[in-house]
LUMFI-563745 format. One line per 5 residues: number of its first residue (from 0); their letters; for each residue x, y, z of N, C-alpha, C. Coordinates in steps of 0.02 Angstrom, whole numbers. Atoms other than C-alpha are relative to their C-alpha. Layout:
NUM) A) X:Y:Z:X:Y:Z:X:Y:Z | ...
***
This chain:
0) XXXXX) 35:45:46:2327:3181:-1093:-58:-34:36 | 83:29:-36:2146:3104:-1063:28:-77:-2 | -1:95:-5:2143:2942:-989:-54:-30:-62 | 15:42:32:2073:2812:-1122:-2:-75:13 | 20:65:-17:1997:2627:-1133:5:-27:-83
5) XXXXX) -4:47:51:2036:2499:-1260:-79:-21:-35 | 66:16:28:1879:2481:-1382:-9:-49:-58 | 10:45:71:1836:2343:-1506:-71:-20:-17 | 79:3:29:1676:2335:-1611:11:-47:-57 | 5:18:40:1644:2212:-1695:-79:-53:-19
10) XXXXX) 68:46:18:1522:2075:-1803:44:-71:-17 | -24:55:30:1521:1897:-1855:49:13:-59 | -32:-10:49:1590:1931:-1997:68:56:-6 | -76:-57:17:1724:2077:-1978:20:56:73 | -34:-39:-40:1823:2195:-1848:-46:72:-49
15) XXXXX) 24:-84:2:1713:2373:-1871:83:59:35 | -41:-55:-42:1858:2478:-1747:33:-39:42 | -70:25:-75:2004:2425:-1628:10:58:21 | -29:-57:-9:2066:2569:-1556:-12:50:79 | 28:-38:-80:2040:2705:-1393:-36:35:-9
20) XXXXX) 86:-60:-9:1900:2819:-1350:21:18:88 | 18:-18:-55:1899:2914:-1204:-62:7:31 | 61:19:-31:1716:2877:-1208:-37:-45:-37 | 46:29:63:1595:2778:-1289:-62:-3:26 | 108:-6:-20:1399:2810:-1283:-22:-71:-54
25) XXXXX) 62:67:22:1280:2660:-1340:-60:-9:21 | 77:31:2:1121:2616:-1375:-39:-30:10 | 45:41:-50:1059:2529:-1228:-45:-28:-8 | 81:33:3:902:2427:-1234:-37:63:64 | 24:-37:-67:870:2525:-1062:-4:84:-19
30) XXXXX) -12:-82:21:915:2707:-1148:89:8:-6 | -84:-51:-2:1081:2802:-1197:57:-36:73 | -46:0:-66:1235:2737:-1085:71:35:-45 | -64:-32:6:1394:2834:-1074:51:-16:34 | -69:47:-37:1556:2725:-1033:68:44:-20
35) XXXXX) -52:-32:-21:1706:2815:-970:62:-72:17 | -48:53:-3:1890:2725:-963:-17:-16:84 | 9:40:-72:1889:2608:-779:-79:6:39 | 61:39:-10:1698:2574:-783:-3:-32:35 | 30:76:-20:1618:2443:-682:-13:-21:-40
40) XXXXX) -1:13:60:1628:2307:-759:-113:-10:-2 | 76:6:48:1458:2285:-868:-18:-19:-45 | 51:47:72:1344:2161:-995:-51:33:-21 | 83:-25:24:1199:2250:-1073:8:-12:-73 | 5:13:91:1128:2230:-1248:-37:68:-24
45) XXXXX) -8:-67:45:1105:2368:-1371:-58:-35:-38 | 68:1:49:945:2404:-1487:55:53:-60 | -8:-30:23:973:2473:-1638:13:91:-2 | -7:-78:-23:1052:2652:-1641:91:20:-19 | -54:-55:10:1210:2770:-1658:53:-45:48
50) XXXXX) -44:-7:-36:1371:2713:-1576:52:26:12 | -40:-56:-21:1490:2856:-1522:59:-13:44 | -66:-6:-16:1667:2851:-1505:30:56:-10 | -13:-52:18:1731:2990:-1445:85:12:35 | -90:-23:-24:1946:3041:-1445:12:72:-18
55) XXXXX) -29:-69:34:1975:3219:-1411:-59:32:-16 | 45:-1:66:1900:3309:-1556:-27:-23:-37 | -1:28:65:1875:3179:-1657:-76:-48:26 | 30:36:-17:1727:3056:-1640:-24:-39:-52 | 39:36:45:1671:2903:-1731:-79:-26:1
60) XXXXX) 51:-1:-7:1516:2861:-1777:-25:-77:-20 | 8:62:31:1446:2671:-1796:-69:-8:6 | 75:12:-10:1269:2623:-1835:12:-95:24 | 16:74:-18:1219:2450:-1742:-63:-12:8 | 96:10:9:1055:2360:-1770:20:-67:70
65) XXXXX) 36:15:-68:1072:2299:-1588:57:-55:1 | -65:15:-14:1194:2174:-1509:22:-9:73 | -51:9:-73:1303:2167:-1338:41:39:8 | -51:-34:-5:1414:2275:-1256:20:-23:68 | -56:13:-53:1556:2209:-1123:25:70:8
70) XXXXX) -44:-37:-12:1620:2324:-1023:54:-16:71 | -52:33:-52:1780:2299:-921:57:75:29 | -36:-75:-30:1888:2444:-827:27:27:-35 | -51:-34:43:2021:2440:-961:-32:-20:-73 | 5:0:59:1915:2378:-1120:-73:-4:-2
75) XXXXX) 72:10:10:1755:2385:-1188:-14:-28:-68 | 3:36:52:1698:2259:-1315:-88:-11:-9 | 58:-27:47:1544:2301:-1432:-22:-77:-49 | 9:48:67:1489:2137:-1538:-77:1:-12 | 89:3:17:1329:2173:-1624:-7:-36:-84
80) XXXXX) 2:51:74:1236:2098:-1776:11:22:-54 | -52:-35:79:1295:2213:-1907:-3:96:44 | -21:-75:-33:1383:2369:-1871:34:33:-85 | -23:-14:64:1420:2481:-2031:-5:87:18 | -12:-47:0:1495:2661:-2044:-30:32:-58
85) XXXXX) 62:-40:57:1379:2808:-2143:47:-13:-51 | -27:-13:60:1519:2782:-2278:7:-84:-28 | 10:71:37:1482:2588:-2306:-69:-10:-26 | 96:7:9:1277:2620:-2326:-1:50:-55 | 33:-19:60:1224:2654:-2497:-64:15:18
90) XXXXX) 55:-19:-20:1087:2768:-2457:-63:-15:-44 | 60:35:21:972:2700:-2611:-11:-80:33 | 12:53:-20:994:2530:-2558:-32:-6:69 | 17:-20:-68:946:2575:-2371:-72:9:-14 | 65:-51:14:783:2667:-2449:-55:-51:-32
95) XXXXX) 28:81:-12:753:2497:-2524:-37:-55:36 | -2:40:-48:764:2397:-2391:-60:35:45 | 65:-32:-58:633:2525:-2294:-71:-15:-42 | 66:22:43:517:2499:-2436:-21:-75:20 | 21:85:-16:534:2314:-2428:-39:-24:57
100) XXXXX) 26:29:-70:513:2304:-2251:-80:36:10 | 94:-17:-21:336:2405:-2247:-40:-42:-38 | 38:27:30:289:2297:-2384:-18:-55:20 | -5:56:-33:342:2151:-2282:-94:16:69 | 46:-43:-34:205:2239:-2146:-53:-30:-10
105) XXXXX) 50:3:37:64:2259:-2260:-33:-76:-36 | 22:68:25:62:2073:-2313:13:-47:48 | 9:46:-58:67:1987:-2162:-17:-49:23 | 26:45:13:33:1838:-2129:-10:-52:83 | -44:8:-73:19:1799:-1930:12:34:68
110) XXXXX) -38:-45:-43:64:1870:-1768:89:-9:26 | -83:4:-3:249:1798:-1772:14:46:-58 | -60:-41:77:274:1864:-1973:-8:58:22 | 39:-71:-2:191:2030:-1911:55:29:44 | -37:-18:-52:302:2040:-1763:99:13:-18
115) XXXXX) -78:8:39:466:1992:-1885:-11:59:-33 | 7:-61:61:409:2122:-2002:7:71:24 | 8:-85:-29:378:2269:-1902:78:2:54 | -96:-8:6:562:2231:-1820:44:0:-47 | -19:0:43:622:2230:-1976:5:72:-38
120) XXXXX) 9:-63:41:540:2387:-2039:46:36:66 | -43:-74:-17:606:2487:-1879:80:-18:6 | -70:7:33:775:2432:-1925:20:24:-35 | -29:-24:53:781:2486:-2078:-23:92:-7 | 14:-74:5:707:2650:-2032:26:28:48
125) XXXXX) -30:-41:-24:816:2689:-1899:64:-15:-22 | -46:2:33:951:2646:-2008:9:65:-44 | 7:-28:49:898:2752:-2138:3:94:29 | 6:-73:-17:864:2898:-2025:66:19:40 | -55:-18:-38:1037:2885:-1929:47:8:-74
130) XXXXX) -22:1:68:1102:2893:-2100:-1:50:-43 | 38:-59:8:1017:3038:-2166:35:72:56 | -50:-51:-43:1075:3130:-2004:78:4:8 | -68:-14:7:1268:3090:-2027:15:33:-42 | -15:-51:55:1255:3153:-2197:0:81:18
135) XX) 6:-83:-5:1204:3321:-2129:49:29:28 | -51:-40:-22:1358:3333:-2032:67:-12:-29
***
């Protein structure tokens, strides 16, 4: 049997996953990291992107629009600002939200709103596009 590490993802608001992974990849600010069970331990923060839990065969898939990841030998703890599985994202509402945010863009008002806006839009468009690609599999 594969060694495994205790994983918990979660948000303000709710527990996303408890459970083991014999690995978990995340979406570094720095690029892609790939945490194996008895890690050093490790603080980094996450940008929006894919988070990959993988047991076995099996692997889960969590979108996070960015966040923190603890890592500790025997656990690794994920708390980002919203974490939601391709089967909680209503893909019109998503498609929405990308509209909104370019419109947000286009009416600008600023170099702070400009700077809110256009983090905003690629939020919702790498939401939309990690979203798009789960469906395909």
């Amino acid at each position: 049997m594969a060694s495994t590490v205790n994983v918990l993802v979660a948000t303000a608001e709710r527990e996303v996953y408890r459970g083991e992974a014999e690995m978990v990849v995340a979406p570094g600010v720095a690029g892609e990291l790939g945490i194996l069970p008895k890690h050093a331990p490790l603080l980094c923060a996450l940008k929006p992107g894919e988070l990959r839990l993988k047991r076995g065969d099996e692997e889960d898939h969590v979108f996070v629009s960015g966040g923190f990841m603890e890592v500790q030998p025997d656990m690794i703890t994920v708390l980002a600002d919203t974490a939601e599985r391709a089967s909680d994202i209503d893909e019109a509402q998503a498609i929405e939200a990308e509209r909104r945010a370019r419109e947000l863009v286009e009416k600008r008002q600023g170099d702070e709103e400009l700077a809110l806006a256009e983090a905003e839009l690629a939020l919702a468009v790498a939401r939309l596009e990690w979203l798009k690609k789960r469906k395909k599999h």
